[in-house]
N, C-alpha and C positions, 0 to 999 in steps of 0.2 A: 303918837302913832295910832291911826284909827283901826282897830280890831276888827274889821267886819268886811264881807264884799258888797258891793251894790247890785251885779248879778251874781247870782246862785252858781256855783260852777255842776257843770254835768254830772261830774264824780261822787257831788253829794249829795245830786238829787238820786241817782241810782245806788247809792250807798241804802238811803233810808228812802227806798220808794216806797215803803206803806206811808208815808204823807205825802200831800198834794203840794207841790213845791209851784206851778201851773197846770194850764187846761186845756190842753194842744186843740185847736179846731181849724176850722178852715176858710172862715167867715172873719177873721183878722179880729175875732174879740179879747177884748184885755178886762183885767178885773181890778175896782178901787177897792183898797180898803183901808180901815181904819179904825188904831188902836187908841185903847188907854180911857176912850169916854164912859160915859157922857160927862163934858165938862161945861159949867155953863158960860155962854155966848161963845165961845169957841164951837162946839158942837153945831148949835143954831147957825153960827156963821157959815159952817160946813155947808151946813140944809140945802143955805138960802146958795147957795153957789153949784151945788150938784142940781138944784131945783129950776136955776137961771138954763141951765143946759141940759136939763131933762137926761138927766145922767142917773141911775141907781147904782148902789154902792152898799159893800157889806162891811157893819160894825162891831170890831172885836172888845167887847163891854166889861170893865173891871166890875165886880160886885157890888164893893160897897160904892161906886160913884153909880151905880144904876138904884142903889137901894136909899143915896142922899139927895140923888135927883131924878125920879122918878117921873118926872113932867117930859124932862129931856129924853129920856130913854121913849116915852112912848111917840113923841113926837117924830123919832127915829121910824118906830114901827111905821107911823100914820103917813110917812111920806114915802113908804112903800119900797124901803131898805131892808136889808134882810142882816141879823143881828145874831152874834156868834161869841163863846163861852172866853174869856180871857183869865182866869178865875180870882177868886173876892179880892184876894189882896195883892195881884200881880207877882205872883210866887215864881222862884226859878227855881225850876225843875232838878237841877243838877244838885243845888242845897238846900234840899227839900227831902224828906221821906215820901216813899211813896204812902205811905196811909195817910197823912199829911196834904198833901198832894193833890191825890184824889177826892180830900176830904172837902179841899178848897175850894176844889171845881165845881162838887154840888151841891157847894152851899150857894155858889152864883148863878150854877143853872137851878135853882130852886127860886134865886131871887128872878131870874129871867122869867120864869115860868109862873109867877105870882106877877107880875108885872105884862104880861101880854094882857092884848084886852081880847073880849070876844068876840068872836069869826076870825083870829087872824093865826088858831091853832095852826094850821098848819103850815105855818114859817116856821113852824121850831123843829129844826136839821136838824140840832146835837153840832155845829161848826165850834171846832175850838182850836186856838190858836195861842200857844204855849209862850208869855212874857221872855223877853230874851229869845226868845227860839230855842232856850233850855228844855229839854227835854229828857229822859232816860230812857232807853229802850222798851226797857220793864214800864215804866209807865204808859209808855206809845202802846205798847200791846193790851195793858186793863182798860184804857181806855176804848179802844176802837173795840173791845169785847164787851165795853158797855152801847157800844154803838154811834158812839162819836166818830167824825172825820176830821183828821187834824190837817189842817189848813195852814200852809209855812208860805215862802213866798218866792219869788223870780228877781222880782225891781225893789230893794231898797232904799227909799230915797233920803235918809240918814237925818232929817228935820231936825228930829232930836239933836244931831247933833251940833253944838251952839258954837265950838270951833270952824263949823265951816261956813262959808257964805252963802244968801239965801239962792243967788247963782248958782251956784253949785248945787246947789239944792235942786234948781229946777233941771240942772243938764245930766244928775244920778236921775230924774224923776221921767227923761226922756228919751235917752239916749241908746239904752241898750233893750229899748222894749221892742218883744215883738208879737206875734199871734200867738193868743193865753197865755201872758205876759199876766199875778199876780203881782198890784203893785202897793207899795206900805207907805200910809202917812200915819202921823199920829193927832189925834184931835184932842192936844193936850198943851199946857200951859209951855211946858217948856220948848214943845217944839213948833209953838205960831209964827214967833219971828218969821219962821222960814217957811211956814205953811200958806201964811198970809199971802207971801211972793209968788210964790211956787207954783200952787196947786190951780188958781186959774189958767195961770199961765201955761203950765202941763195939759188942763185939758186940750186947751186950744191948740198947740203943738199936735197932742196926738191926735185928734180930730184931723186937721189937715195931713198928717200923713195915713189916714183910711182907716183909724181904729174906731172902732164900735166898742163902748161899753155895757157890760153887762153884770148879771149877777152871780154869784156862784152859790151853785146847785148843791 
């Protein structure tokens, strides 16, 4: 039995509204994102596919894969994606301490911030996007009093999960999107199978039904 939704129900986005679960506008824009990298040729394949369709997309970056591949992360920057805190070791929040926690998260944004190159200071938000979606309240609040914006999501499109088919993959990744619609892939080994399938194919989808991609702010 799959634990998870594919859309965010309303009750939980107004439950925990200090996170940005989406980004209501009016211009029909939707937001990519993507967790777990940089991993390599998975990542670059991403690139080459957001780059085919002049699409920008925001990357939620484990620490130590931005601190073992280093080449990949900046390539991220250089094609003009905008890159956000997942922290070093993909920590869930819920079995986690918060000094712990905390501790983890800036040791990646310390890895992020040695890793930008220069002129591109000012991409660096503070976007963090908590593994699992685990989070604890108590943590939600030291963080965003450090000045982080935690960034959760609308469209789940479950890649990762390797029970389902990459179909299925593509009809969570289209189906229930709408205007500021955040949507989740992952640019990670485990979940290519389905990312491989999916994720052109989703562009192309939501493009013909009038979404515009964009970045999140």
């Amino acid at each position: 039995m799959n634990l998870y939704w594919i859309k965010t129900p309303q009750i939980i986005k107004r439950l925990f509204s200090n996170q940005v679960w989406d980004i209501p506008n009016k211009e029909n824009k939707i937001y990519l994102t993507f967790d777990d990298g940089p991993t390599p040729e998975i990542t670059e394949w991403v690139l080459g596919i957001l780059k085919e369709n002049n699409i920008k997309a925001t990357f939620f970056c484990i620490g130590k894969n931005i601190k073992k591949y280093p080449d990949i992360f900046n390539n991220v920057i250089n094609n003009g994606h905008r890159t956000g805190n997942h922290t070093f070791n993909h920590k869930n929040g819920w079995k986690t301490t918060n000094f712990e926690y905390l501790q983890n998260i800036e040791l990646c944004q310390s890895e992020i911030l040695s890793r930008k190159l220069s002129g591109l200071k000012s991409e660096i938000l503070n976007l963090f996007r908590p593994p699992y979606g685990k989070i604890r309240p108590s943590q939600s609040k030291k963080l965003q009093k450090k000045g982080y914006k935690i960034i959760m999501w609308d469209i789940l499109t479950a890649d990762f999960d390797e029970s389902i088919s990459k179909e299925k993959c593509l009809e969570n990744a289209t189906q229930k999107v709408t205007s500021g619609s955040i949507i989740v892939f992952h640019d990670s080994v485990k979940a290519f199978a389905n990312l491989e399938y999916a994720l052109p194919k989703a562009i192309q989808i939501l493009k013909e039904k009038g979404f515009v991609f964009d970045l999140i702010q």
